[in-house]
VEXDREN-2710 file (C-alpha; in Angstrom, 1 decimal):
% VEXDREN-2710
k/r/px/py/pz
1/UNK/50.9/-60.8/17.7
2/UNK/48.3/-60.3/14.9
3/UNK/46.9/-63.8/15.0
4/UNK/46.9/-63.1/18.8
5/UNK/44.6/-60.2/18.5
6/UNK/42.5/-62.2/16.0
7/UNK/42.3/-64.9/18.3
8/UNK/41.3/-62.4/21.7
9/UNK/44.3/-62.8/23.6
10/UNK/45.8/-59.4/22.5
11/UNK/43.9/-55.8/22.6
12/UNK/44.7/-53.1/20.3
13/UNK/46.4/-51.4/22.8
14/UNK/49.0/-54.6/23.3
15/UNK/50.0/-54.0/19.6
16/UNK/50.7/-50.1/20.0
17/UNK/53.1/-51.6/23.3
18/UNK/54.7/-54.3/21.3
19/UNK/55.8/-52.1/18.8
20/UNK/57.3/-49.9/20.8
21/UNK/59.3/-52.2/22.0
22/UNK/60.7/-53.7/18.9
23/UNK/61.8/-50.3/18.4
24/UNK/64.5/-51.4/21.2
25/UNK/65.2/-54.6/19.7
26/UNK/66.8/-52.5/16.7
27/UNK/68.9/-50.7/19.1
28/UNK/70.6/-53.7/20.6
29/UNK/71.0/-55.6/17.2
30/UNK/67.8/-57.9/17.8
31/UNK/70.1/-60.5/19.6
32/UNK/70.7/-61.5/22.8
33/UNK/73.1/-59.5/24.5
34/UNK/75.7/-60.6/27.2
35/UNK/74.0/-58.8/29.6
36/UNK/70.8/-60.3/28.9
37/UNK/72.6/-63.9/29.1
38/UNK/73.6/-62.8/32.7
39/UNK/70.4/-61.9/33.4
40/UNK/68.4/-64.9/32.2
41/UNK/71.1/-66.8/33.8
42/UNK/70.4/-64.8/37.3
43/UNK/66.6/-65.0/36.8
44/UNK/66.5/-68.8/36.1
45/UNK/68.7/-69.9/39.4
46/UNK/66.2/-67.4/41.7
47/UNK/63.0/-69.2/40.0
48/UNK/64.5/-73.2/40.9
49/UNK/65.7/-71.8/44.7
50/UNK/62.2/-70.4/45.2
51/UNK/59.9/-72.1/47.3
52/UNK/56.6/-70.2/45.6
53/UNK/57.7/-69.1/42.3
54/UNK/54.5/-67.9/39.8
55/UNK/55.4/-66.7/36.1
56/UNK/52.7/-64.0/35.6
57/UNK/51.1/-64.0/32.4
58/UNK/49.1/-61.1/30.2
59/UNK/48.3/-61.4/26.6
60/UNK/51.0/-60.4/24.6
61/UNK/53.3/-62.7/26.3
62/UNK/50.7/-65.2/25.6
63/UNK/50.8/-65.0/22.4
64/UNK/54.5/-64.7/21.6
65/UNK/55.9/-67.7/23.9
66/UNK/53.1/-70.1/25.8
67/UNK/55.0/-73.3/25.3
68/UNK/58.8/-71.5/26.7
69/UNK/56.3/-70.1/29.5
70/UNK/54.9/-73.7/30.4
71/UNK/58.0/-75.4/29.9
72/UNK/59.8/-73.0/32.2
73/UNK/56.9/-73.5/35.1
74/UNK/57.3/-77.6/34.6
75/UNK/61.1/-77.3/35.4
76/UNK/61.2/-74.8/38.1
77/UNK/57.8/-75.6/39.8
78/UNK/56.3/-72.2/39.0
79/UNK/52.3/-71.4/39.1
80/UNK/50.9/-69.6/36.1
81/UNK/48.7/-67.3/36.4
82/UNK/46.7/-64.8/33.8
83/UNK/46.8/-61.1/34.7
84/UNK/45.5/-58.5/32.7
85/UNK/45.5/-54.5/32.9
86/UNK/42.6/-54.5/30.0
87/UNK/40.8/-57.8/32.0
88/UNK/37.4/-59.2/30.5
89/UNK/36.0/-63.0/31.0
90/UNK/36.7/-63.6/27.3
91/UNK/40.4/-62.7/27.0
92/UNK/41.2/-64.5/30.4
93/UNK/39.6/-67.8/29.1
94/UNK/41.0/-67.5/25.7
95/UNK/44.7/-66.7/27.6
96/UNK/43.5/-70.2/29.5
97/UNK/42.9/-71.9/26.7
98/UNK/46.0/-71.3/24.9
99/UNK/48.6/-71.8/28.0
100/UNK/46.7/-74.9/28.5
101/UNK/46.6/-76.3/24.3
102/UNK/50.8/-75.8/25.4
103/UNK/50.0/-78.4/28.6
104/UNK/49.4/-75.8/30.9
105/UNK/47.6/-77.3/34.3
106/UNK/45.7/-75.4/36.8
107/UNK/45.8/-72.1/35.5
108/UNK/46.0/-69.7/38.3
109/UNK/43.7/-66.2/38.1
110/UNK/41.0/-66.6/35.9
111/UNK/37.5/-65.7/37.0
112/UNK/36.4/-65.4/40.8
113/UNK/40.0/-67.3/41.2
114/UNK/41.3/-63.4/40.9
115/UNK/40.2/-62.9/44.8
116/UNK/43.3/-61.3/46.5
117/UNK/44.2/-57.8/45.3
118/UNK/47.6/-56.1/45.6
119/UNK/47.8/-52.8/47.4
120/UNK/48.1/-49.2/46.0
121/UNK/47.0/-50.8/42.5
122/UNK/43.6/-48.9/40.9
123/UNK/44.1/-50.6/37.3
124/UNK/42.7/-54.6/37.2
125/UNK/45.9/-56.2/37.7
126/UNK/45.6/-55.4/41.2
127/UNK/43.6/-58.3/41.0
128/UNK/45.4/-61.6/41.5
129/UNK/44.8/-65.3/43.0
130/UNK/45.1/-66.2/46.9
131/UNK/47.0/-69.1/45.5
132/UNK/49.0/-67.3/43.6
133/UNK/50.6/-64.0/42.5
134/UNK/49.4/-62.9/46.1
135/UNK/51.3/-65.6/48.3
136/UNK/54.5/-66.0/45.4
137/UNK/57.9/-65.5/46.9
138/UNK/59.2/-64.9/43.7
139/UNK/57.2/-63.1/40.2
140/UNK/58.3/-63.3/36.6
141/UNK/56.4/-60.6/35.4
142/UNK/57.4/-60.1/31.4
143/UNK/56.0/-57.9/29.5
144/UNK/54.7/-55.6/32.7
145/UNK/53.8/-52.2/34.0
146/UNK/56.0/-50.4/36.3
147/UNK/53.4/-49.4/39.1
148/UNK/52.6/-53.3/39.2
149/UNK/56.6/-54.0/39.3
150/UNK/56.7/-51.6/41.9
151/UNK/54.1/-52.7/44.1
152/UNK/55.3/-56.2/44.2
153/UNK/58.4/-55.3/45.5
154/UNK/56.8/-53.2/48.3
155/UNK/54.8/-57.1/49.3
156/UNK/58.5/-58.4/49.5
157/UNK/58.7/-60.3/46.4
158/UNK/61.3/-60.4/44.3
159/UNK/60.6/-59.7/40.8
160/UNK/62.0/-61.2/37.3
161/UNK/61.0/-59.0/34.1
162/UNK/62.1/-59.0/30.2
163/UNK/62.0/-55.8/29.2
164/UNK/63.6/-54.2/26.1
165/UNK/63.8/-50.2/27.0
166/UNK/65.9/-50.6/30.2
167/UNK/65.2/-46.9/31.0
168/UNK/61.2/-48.2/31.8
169/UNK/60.0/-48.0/35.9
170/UNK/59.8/-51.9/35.3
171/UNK/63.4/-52.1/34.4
172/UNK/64.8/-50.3/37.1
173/UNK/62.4/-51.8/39.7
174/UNK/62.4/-55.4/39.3
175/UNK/64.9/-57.6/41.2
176/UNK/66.5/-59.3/37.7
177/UNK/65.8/-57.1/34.7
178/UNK/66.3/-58.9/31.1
179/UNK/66.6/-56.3/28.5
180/UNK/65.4/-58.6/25.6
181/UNK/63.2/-59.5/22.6
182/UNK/60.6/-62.6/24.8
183/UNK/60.7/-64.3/22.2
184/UNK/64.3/-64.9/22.4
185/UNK/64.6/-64.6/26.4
186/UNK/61.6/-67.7/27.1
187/UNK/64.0/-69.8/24.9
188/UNK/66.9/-69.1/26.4
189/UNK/65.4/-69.0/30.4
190/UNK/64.1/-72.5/30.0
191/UNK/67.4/-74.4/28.7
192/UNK/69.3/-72.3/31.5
193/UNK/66.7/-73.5/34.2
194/UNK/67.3/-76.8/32.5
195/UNK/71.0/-76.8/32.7
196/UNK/71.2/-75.3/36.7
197/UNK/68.6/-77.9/38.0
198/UNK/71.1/-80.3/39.0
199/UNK/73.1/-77.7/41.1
200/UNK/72.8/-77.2/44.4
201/UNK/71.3/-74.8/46.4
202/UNK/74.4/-72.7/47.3
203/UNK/75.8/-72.6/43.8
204/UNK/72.2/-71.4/42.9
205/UNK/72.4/-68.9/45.4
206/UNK/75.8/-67.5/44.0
207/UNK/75.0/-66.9/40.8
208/UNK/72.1/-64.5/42.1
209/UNK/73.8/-62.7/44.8
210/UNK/76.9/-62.3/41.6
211/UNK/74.2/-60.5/39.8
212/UNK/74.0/-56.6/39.9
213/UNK/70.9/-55.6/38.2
214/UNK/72.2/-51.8/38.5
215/UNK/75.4/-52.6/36.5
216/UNK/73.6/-55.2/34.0
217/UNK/71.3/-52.4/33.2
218/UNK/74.0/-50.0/32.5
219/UNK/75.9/-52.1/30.0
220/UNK/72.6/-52.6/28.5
221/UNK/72.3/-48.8/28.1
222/UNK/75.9/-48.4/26.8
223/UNK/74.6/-51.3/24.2
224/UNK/71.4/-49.2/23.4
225/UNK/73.5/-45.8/22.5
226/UNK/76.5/-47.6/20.1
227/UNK/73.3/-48.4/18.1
228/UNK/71.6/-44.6/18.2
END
């Protein structure tokens, strides 16, 4: 994360978030939980059944996983595209330039590419490309803000986060909800998405509707307070 905000992909205030979060990470025993397998599980087979799938990428994230995030889009057909709440012409290149070092190809949402804008939003990530974000079936949005989370849903998307406090608007808003460390969850999402790609479309399509984001989030929280 430090080398990231050396680098201009992070901003000072995406350290003061990212520490935050860790704080959670203790909580849970900075592991991946059963509930967070589920999840990632859940989140990979909604990604390969989608027909428009975009993984939705800021700076932090960025800088902690690029090569799980392009990996994940080359199995699962997903668009990758940069959004930022803090946006400025230099971060959005330099969050370019680093997805595509990783073999990143037509990254989505940098410059005038960031046409389309998502309604209700006031902060910049309401800004996000035609090609993209705005016509996506299905988001993974790690790493996000709840009023974003929130006003995907209301388009009709469904919505894939990792989050770590699954208390946060994000958590309880988005579709499939993995209450994890990203650095540990990008890993673990692409060798799932790996390992379901040969299945078919209704035994995809089982392992999501099995999922209960409600109940996963719960046994998260029962997780969270064994370690208070």
């Amino acid at each position: 994360m430090v080398g990231g905000f050396k680098n201009g992909l992070v901003v000072a205030e995406g350290l003061i978030a990212h520490g935050r979060g860790e704080a959670f990470d203790y909580l849970i025993g900075e592991k991946t939980t059963r509930p967070a397998k589920s999840a990632i599980k859940a989140a990979a087979a909604m990604l390969l059944l989608s027909k428009r799938p975009v993984i939705s990428v800021n700076g932090n994230a960025a800088a902690l996983c690029p090569k799980d995030f392009v990996q994940l889009a080359e199995i699962t057909g997903a668009g990758i595209e940069v959004n930022l709440f803090y946006r400025t012409s230099e971060r959005e290149t330099a969050i370019k330039a680093e997805l595509e070092k990783h073999g990143a190809k037509n990254v989505l949402g940098v410059g005038p590419r960031a046409s389309a804008k998502i309604p209700e939003l006031q902060s910049q990530r309401r800004r996000v490309d035609p090609d993209g974000i705005f016509i996506a079936d299905t988001v993974l949005v790690p790493l996000e803000d709840g009023d974003r989370t929130e006003a995907l849903v209301k388009m009709g998307k469904r919505v894939i986060t990792v989050d770590l406090n699954p208390m946060s608007r994000t958590a309880r808003k988005a579709h499939v909800t993995i209450v994890d460390n990203l650095v540990r969850a990008m890993p673990a999402m692409v060798k799932q998405a790996r390992k379901l790609k040969g299945k078919n479309k209704k035994q995809l399509q089982k392992i999501v509707d099995d999922f209960d984001s409600k109940k996963n989030l719960s046994k998260s929280l029962k997780i969270i307070r064994r370690g208070m």
